[in-house]
N, C-alpha and C positions, 0 to 999 in steps of 0.2 A: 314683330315686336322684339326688341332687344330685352333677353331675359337681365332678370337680377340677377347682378353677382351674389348675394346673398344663397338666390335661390340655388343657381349654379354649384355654390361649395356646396348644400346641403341643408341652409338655412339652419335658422333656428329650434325650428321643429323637427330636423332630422339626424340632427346629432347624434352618433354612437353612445345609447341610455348604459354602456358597461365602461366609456372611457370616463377617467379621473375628474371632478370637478376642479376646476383654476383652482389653487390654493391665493388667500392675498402676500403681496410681495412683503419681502422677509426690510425692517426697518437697519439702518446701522448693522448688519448682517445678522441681526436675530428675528426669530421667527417670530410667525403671528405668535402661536401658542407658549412661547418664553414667556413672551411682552402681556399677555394673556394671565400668566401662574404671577409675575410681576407684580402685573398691577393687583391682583387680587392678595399680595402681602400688603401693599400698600395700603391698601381699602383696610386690614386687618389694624392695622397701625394706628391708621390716623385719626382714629378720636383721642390719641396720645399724642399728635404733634402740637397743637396749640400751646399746649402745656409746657412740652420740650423747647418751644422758641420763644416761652417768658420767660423760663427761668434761666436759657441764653442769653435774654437783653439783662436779668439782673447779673449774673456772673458775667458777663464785660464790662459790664456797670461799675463794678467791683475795680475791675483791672483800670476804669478810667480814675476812680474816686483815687486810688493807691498812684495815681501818676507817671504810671506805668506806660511803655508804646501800645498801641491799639493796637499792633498785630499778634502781640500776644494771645491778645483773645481769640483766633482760630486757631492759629499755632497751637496753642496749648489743648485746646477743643479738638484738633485732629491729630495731635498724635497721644494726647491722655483719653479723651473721650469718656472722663469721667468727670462727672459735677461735682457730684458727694467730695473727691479729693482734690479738683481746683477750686470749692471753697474750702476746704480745708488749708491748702498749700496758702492761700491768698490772705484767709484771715489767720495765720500763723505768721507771716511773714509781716502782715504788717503793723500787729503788737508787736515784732520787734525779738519774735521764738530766734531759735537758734536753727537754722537750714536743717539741721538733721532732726530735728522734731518735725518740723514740716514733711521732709522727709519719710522720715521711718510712720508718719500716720497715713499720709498718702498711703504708701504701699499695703498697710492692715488694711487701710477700706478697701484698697482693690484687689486682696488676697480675696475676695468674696469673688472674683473672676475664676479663679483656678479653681470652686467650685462647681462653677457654670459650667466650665468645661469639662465635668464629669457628667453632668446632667448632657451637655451636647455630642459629646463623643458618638454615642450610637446614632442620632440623628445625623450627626455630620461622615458615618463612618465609610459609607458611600461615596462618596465625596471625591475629586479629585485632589491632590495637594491642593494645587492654585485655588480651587475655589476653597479649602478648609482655611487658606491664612486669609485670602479677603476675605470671607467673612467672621473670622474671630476677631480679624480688625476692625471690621466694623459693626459688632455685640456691645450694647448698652444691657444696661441693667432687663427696660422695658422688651425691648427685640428677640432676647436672651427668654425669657420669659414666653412670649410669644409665641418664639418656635417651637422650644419644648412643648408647650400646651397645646398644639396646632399639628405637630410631627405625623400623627396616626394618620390624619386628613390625607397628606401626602404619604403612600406608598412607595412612589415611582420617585426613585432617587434625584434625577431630571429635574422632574418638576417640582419636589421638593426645594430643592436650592436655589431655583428661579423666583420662589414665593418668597425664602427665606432672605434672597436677597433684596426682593422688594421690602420687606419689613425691613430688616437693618439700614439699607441704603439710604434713601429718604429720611429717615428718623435722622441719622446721624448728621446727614445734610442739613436739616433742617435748625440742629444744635449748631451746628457751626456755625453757618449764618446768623442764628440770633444771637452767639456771641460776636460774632463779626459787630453785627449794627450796635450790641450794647457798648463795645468797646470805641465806637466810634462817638455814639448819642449820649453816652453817659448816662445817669439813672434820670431814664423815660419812666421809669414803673414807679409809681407811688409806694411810698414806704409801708402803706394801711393795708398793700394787699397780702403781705408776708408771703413772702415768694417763697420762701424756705421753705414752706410748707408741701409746695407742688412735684418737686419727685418723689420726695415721699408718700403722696398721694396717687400719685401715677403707678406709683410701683405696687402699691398697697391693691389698687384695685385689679393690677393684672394678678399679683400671688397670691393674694389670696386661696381663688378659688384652687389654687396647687397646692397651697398647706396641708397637705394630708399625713404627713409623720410628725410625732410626737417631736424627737430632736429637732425638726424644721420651726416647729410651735414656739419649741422652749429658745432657741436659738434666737427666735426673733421677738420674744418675749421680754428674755434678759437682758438683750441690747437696749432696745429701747427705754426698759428701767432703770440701766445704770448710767446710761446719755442723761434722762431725765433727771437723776439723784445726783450725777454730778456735773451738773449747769453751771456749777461757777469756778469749777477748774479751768485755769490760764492756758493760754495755746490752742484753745481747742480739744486738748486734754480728755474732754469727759466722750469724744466722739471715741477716739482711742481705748479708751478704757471698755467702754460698751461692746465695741467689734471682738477684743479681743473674750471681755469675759463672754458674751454671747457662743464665741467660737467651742472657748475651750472650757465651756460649763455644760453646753449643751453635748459635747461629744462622749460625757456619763452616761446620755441617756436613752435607752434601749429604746430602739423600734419596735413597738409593739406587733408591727407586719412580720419582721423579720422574725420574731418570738416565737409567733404562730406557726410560720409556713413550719420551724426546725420543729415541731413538734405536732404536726399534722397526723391526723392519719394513713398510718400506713407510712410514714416517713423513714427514715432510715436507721434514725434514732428511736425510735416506736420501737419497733422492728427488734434492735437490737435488745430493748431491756427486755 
């Protein structure tokens, strides 16, 4: 009888029980376990993308109503990759503001970035250069948000910025694209559904549960009051006003944490009186 080649190597059953299991082959030369932490940012994300690709179709929308080239609408989505200030720029420009009002409010809404990047420094601090500027370039309000909340989960600096870039990547993809098609389709969204409403909502329900200091409370307390009390300021006007009193009304006021810790027990200042 002609044995089995099977049996011959050793079969299946005889396999060395201390040599290494196959690992599966590594995709576009990343490993299973990358694609693995990846997609589980993704999975963390995406009850927020629906949301990020209407209110893409309505801000292209915007860029078609205004007459504007439809390529605008990714162009501007992938090198601002803010909404809050391509509506601002867009309905500023097209009452007819002066470029540097559009301008100079753009940049106050997104001075709320240079925040972000205190909150992410120590999560990114691990980090290679290359991967720290991909992904600040591709940090949205929600992603930003995200990984903060999510950092501790990841210890392993690795895997951390594999999950972190599944969260950012896709998100940010998915804005572009839906301004892409809104800038193409023009306003597909009914006007009834106030699209306005939806990052602020999206965002609302990731920071929330991170409100934990006083100035963070008051900071986004203030904003929203004084946007609210000045609705019918020209230019857009009252979004500017908000950020900034938000900004620099809230920086009066003490962290209650920080109060505590300087005067803890046994602290250093204890100590000395």
């Amino acid at each position: 009888m002609t044995p089995d080649p099977a049996d011959a190597a050793g079969g299946p059953d005889h396999r060395d029980p201390a040599a290494p299991s196959p690992q599966p082959r590594a995709f576009a030369r990343i490993g299973h376990a990358q694609w693995a932490d990846f997609w589980a940012g993704t999975k963390a994300i995406a009850p927020l993308m629906p949301g990020s690709a209407v209110f893409g179709l309505a801000v292209g929308a915007l860029i078609n109503l205004a007459g504007w080239p439809a390529w605008l609408g990714p162009y501007a989505s992938a090198t601002v990759s803010a909404g809050a200030s391509q509506i601002a720029i867009i309905d500023a420009l097209t009452q007819g503001a002066p470029a540097i009002i559009a301008i100079v409010t753009a940049l106050v809404i997104n001075a709320r970035l240079a925040l972000y990047s205190a909150s992410l420094a120590p999560v990114f601090a691990a980090f290679p250069t290359r991967w720290k500027l991909l992904l600040a370039y591709l940090m949205t309000d929600q992603s930003a948000a995200v990984s903060v909340i999510t950092a501790d989960k990841w210890p392993d600096p690795v895997r951390r910025r594999w999950f972190i870039f599944g969260v950012s990547g896709p998100f940010t993809g998915v804005w572009i694209l839906g301004t892409a098609a809104g800038a193409i389709l023009g306003p597909v969204i009914p006007s009834e559904w106030q699209i306005g409403f939806i990052v602020p909502l999206m965002f609302i329900a990731v920071l929330v549960p991170a409100l934990r200091t006083l100035p963070a409370v008051a900071a986004t307390g203030i904003s929203v009051a004084v946007v609210l009390l000045l609705k019918d300021l020209p230019y857009g006007l009252n979004v500017l006003a908000g950020a900034l009193a938000g900004i620099g009304l809230a920086s009066f006021i003490p962290d209650r944490a920080d109060a505590g810790a300087g005067t803890a027990p046994g602290s250093p200042e204890e100590v000395a009186e």
